[in-house]
N, C-alpha and C positions, 0 to 999 in steps of 0.2 A: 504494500500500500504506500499510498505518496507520501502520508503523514499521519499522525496520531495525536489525538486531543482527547487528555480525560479533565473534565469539569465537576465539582462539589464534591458529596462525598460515595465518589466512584473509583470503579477500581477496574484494569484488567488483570485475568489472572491466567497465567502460562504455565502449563504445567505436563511433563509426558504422563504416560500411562499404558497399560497394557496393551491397549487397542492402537494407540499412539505414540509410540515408540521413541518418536523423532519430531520435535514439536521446537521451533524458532520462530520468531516476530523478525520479519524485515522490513524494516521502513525506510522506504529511498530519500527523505527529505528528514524531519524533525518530530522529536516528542515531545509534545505543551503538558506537562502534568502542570494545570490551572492553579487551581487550589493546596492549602496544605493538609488537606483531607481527599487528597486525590493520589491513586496509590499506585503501580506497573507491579505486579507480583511475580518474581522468576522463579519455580522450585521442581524439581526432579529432574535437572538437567536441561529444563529449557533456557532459552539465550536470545537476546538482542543483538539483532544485525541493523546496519543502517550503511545508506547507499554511502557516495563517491563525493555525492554534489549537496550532500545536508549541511546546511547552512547553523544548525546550532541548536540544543532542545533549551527549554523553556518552560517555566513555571516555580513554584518554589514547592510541589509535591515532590514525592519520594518515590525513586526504581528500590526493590527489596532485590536482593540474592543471597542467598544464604552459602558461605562457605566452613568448612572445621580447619581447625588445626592442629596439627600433628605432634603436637611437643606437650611436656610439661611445664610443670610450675618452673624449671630451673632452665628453659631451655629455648632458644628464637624462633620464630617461621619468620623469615621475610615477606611481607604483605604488599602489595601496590591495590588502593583501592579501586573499584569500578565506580564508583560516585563521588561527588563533591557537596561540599555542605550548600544549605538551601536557603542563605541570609539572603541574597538578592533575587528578583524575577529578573534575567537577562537571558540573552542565548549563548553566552561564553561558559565555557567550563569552569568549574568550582575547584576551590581548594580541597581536600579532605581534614578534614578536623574530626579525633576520636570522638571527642562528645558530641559532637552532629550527627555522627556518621555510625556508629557500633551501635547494636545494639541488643541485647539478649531474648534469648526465642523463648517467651513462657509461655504460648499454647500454640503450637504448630496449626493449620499452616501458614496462620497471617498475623499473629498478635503477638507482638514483642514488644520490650519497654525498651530504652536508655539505658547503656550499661553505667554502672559507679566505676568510682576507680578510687584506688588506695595508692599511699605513694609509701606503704611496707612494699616489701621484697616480690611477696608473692600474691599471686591473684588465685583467685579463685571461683569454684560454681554455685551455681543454682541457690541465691542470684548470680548476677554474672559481676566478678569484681575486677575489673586491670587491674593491675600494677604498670602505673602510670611512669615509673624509673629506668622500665625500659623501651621507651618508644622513644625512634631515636631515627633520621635519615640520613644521609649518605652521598652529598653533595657537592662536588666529586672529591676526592681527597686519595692518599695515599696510605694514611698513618691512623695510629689509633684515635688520637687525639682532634681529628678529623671528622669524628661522628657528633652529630648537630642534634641534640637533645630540644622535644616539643612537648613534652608532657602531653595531658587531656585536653589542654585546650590550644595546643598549640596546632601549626598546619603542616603538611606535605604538598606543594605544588600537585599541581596534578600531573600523572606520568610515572613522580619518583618514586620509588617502594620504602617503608619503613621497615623497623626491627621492633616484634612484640614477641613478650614471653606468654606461655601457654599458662595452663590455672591447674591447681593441684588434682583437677579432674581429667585432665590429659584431654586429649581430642575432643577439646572444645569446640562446639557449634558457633558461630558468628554470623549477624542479621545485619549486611553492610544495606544500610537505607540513606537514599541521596538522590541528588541532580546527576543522572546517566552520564557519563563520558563519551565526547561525540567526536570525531573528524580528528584532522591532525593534530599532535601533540608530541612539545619538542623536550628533549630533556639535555641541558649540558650534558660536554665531556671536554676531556684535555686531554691530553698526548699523554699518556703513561701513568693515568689517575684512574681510578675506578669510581664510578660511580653507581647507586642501586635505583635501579628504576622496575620496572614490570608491567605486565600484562593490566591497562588501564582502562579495559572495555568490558561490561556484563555480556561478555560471550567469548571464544577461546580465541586463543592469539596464536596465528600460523609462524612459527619459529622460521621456516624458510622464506617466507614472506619480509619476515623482520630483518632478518640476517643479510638476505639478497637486497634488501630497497638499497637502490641506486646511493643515497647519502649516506648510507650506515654502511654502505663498503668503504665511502673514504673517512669514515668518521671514528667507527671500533674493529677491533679486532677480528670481529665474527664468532666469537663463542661467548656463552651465556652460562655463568658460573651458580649453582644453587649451593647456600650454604646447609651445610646438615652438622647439628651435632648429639654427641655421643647421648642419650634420654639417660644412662647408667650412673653417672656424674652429678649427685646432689650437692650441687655447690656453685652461689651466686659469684662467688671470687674470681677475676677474671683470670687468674694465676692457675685457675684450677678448671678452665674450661678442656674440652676436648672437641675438636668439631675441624673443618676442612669443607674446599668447598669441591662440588661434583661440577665435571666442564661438560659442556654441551656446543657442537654445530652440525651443519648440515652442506652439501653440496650444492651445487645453484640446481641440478636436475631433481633433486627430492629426493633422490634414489640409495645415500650413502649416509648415516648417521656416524658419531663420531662422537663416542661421551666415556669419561672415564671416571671411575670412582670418588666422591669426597675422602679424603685420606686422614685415618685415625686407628682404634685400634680394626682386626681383621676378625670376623667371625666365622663359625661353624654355622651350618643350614640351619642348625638347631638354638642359635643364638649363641652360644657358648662361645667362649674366645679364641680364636682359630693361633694355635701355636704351631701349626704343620705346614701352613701354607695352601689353604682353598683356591678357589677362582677368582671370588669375589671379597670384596673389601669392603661393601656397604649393600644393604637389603632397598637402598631408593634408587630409582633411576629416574634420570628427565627424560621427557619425550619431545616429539616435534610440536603436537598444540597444547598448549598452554594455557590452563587452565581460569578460570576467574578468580582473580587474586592473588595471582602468585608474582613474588615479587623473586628478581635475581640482579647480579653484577654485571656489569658491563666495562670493558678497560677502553678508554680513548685511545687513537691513533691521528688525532689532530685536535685542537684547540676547536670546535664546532657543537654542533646538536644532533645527536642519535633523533630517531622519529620514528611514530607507530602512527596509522593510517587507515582509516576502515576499510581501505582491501584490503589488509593485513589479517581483518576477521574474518572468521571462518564458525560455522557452527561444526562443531563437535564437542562429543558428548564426553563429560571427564571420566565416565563408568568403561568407555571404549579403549581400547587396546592404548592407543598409542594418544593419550593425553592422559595426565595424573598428576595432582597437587602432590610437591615432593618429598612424598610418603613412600609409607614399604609397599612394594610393590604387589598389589594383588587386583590388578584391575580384570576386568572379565574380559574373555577372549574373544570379544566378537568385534566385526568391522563394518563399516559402512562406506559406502564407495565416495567418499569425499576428496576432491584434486587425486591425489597422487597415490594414496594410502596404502594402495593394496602393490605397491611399488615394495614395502615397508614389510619384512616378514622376521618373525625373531622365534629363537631358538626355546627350550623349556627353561634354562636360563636367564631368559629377557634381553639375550648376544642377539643383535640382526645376523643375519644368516645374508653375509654380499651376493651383490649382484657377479657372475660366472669373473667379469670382467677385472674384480676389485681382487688384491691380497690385503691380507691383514695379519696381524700377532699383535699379544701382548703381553706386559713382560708383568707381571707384580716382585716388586724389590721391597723385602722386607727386612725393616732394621731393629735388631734386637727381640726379633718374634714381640716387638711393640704394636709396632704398624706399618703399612704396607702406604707404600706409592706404586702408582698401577700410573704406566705408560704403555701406551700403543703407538704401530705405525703401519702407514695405509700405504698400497701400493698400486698406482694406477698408472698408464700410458702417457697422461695430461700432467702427471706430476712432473712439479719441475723442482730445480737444485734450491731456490727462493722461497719463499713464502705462497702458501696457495690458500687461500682463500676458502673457507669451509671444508678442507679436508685438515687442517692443523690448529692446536689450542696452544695460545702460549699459556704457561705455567701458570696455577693459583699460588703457588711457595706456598709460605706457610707455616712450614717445619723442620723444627731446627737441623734436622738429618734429608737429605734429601736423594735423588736421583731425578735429570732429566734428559731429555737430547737438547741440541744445540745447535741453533739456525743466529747469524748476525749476534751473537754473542748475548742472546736472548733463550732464557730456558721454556723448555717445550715439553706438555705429556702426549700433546699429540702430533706426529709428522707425517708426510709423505715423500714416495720418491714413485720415480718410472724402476720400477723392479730391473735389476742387473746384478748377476751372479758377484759381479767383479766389485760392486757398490761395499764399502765399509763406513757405517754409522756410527760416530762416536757417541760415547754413552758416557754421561757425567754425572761422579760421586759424591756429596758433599754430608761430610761428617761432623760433625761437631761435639761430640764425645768420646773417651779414648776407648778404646778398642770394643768397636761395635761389630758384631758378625751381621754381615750384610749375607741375604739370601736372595738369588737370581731365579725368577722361574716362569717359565711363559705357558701360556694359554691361546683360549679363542685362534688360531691356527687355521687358516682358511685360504682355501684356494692355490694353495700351493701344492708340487710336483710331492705324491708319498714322500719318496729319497728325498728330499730335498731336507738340506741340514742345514741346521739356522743355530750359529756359534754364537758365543758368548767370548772374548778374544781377552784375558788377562794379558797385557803387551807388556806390562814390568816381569811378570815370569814366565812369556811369552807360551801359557795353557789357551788351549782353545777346549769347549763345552759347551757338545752339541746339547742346546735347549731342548730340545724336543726328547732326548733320550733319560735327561738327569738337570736336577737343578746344579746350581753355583755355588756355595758357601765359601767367605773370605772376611778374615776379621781383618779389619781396616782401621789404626790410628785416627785420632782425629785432624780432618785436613780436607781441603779442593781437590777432587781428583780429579781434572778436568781433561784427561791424556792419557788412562791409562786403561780403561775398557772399550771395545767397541764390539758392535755387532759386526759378523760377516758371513755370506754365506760357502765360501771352500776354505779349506784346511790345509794350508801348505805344510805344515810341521807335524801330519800323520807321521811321515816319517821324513826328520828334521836334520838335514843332512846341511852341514855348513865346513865345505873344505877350510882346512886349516893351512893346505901347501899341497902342489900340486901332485905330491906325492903319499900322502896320507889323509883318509878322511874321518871323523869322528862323529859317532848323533847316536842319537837316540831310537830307538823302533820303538816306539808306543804300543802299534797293536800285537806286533809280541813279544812286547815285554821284554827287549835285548836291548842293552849295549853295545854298541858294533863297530867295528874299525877295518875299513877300508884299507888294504897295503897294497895297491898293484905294482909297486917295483920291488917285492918282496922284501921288503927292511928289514933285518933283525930288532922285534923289541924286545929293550931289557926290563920294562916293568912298564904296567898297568893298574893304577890304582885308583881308587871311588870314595869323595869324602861326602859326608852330606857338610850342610852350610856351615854346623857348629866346628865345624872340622872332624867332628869324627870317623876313622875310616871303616867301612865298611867292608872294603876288599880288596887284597893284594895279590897280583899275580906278577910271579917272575920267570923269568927268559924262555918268552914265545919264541914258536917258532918262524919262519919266515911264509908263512902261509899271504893269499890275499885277502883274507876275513877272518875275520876273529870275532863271536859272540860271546857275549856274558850277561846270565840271567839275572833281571831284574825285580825281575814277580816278585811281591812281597814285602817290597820294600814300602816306604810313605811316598804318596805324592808330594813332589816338591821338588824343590833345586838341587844340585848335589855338582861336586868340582871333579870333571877326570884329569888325571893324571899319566902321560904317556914318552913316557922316555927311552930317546935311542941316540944311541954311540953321546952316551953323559948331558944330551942337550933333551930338555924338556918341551913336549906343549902341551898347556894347560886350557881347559874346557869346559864352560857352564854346560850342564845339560838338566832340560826340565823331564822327570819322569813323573808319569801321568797311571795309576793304575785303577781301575776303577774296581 
């Protein structure tokens, strides 16, 4: 319909159902809610769309949508709201203000009061109580001290997202009632600042739409960070928080997602704290639509305005596969043929399952069986050696131990390349406590050749470790390790043959397990000996014969570095060798 006017004390009301599965209001122009006893009511998933060319809604009545929240008393969701308070009748967008705007459900499905708010620690239910100490926005900054504290009466522009804590009842219902958010809507950024904005329309927001708009390619990054943290952590001290943020993007064709875990501690299926190394490192995922309300980060890439647009909306349903307020994940498996969607297929898991065309892996690198950093890298024809554009996330940081890849001297969990056997990706350590065992282990493994071996490259003791057969362990001093692993996929040092003179050769055989010495102009040697690092020796042989090969078995020994020793006519040459036995 062109437009929509409710006058006195009217109401419409939108709502799915059995028979209705699939229920949205599109209005190509404007919504006059008249009065402030005139009411838009959203609930069981229905959604406000609104054309290209609406010039601006109007009135000081109230759109309802009810969203929960996922956290406890001690714990944030990021919010962007879908409405603005209703102080004036004009057609521009409103501000949100908590006490205009919140408001608690006491009899479903349309009567709710005004929530209170407390400015103790914690909020609570029924009634609905904030705790007005943590609402807080995000506008743009880099630093802690950067978050811009509004209490209950204070505002959020519209666009930006705030930070609220949950209530000792956990998954809190919320009754955001306000002036609809309509048409374009800009929100700063700066070149290397984050700032928190979200999803700012009563109906879902197409992440590719966001992502791909013409200005927000030259404005952010392209990935969209949701913070999560740990629910297990009773504790308002920020000293004692736990949480990490999950990245998110998407390709310009809709067809490739590209999200890697919030990083804190790692869990078991069953919740329990994963000290073995699982797949996964958090029970939430984002998806491509974006639900009502949900608020996330955005990092600048020039001093300008990020923008959301109502073609950006899209109706889908947050109960649907691939949209979900960033919760644990149990949304229901079913799909509706909306753009692209069925482009979008995911594994039991919640891993997309790529298109024949895409490779993928990912590594989870866990420090101190604490917690895990999960990087991925994608691998397509279009990739290039630079920066691409919804196939790579730069870095959330975050934690004081880290691992990431490395593009422009900027850290990365997510990269791409054009797939080449010969391609070596550096992979960078940073430690900041002393001797932490860092563990290497990959997953999600897709689209590549069976045989195909994807090494893990120690270059200081020059181990290579095929990922795919065995994880990594290596306790690592505190330090930048910025040079000293990479990925690759062939193994030159299977067997590690490094002439020492053209007449004698020395290495290693790995796979079986020999020590071996090349003599083709038949040398007499008068000793062969094997220290490992401490100097201790291991094994001493004296006056070989002149043969042209000589083995001596290794089996058994530790993996690790070890010095040969090989002396002929009183002159020595001496030789690192790394033995690997698994």
């Amino acid at each position: 319909m062109a437009q929509i006017s409710v006058s006195g004390n009217n109401y419409i009301y939108a709502t799915t159902s059995v028979d209705a599965p699939d229920v949205y209001v599109f209005v190509e122009d404007d919504v006059n809610l008249e009065n402030s006893n005139s009411y838009f009511y959203l609930r069981n998933d229905a959604q406000l769309l609104q054309g290209t060319g609406s010039t601006g809604n109007s009135g000081v009545g109230k759109l309802s949508a009810y969203q929960s929240g996922t956290v406890n008393n001690f714990a944030y969701n990021y919010w962007c709201s879908p409405v603005g308070n209703t102080d004036l009748d004009n057609n521009a967008n409103r501000s949100f203000r908590p006490n205009n705007n919140i408001y608690d459900v006491t009899a479903t499905p349309i009567t709710s009061s005004l929530a209170t708010y407390t400015t103790g620690l914690d909020g609570t239910s029924g009634p609905l109580v904030i705790s007005s100490r943590w609402l807080y926005t995000y506008n743009p900054g880099t630093t802690y001290s950067e978050w811009n504290y509004i209490s209950d009466s204070g505002t959020a522009a519209v666009g930006y997202g705030f930070t609220m804590k949950g209530t000792t009842g956990g998954n809190q219902l919320y009754d955001f009632r306000g002036k609809p958010n309509n048409g374009t809507i800009s929100t700063n950024v700066v070149a290397g600042d984050w700032t928190l904005v979200g999803n700012p329309y009563p109906s879902a927001l197409d992440a590719l739409d966001y992502i791909h708009d013409t200005q927000n390619q030259t404005s952010i990054n392209g990935a969209l960070y949701y913070w999560e943290q740990d629910a297990t952590v009773n504790s308002h001290n920020v000293a004692d928080y736990v949480g990490g943020y999950a990245s998110y993007t998407i390709n310009a064709a809709g067809t490739v997602e590209t999200y890697t875990d919030a990083t804190f501690d790692t869990y078991n299926s069953d919740g329990s704290l994963n000290t073995t190394g699982g797949s996964r490192t958090s029970p939430k995922t984002a998806r491509r639509y974006i639900p009502i309300g949900q608020g996330f980060m955005i990092i600048g890439t020039a001093n300008s305005t990020a923008r959301t647009l109502n073609s950006h909306r899209e109706y889908y349903k947050q109960s649907d596969i691939d949209s979900e307020f960033f919760r644990t994940g149990n949304s229901k498996k079913e799909k509706k043929p909306n753009k692209n969607i069925d482009k979008i297929i995911y594994n039991d898991n919640g891993l997309q399952i790529l298109p024949n065309e895409y490779k993928r892996f990912r590594l989870n690198i866990d420090f101190n069986d604490v917690y895990t950093r999960q990087i991925l890298q994608n691998f397509h024809h279009t990739a290039s050696d630079r920066f691409d554009y919804g196939l790579e996330i730069e870095s959330p940081e975050g934690v004081d131990s880290d691992a990431y890849w490395v593009l422009n001297d900027k850290a990365y969990v997510a990269q791409a390349f054009n797939f080449d056997e010969s391609i070596k990706i550096p992979l960078a350590v940073k430690v900041n406590n002393q001797n932490q065992l860092i563990r290497f282990r990959i997953f999600d493994v897709q689209n590549f050749n069976p045989n195909q071996t994807i090494y893990l490259h120690d270059i200081e003791t020059d181990v290579y470790t095929d990922l795919t057969q065995e994880n990594h362990e290596v306790n690592l001093e505190a330090g930048d390790y910025t040079n000293r692993f990479e990925i690759t996929f062939t193994n030159n040092k299977n067997i590690d043959i490094e002439l020492e003179s053209d007449s004698l050769a020395v290495y290693q055989n790995n796979p079986d397990s020999q020590l071996t010495i090349i003599n083709p102009n038949n040398l007499n040697i008068d000793d062969v000996v094997l220290y490992d690092v401490s100097g201790k020796l291991i094994f001493h042989h004296k006056d070989l014969d002149s043969r042209t090969k000589h083995e001596f078995s290794t089996q058994g020994l530790s993996s690790g570095i070890y010095l040969v020793s090989v002396k002929i006519n009183k002159s020595a040459i001496n030789k690192k060798v790394v033995i690997s036995n698994k």
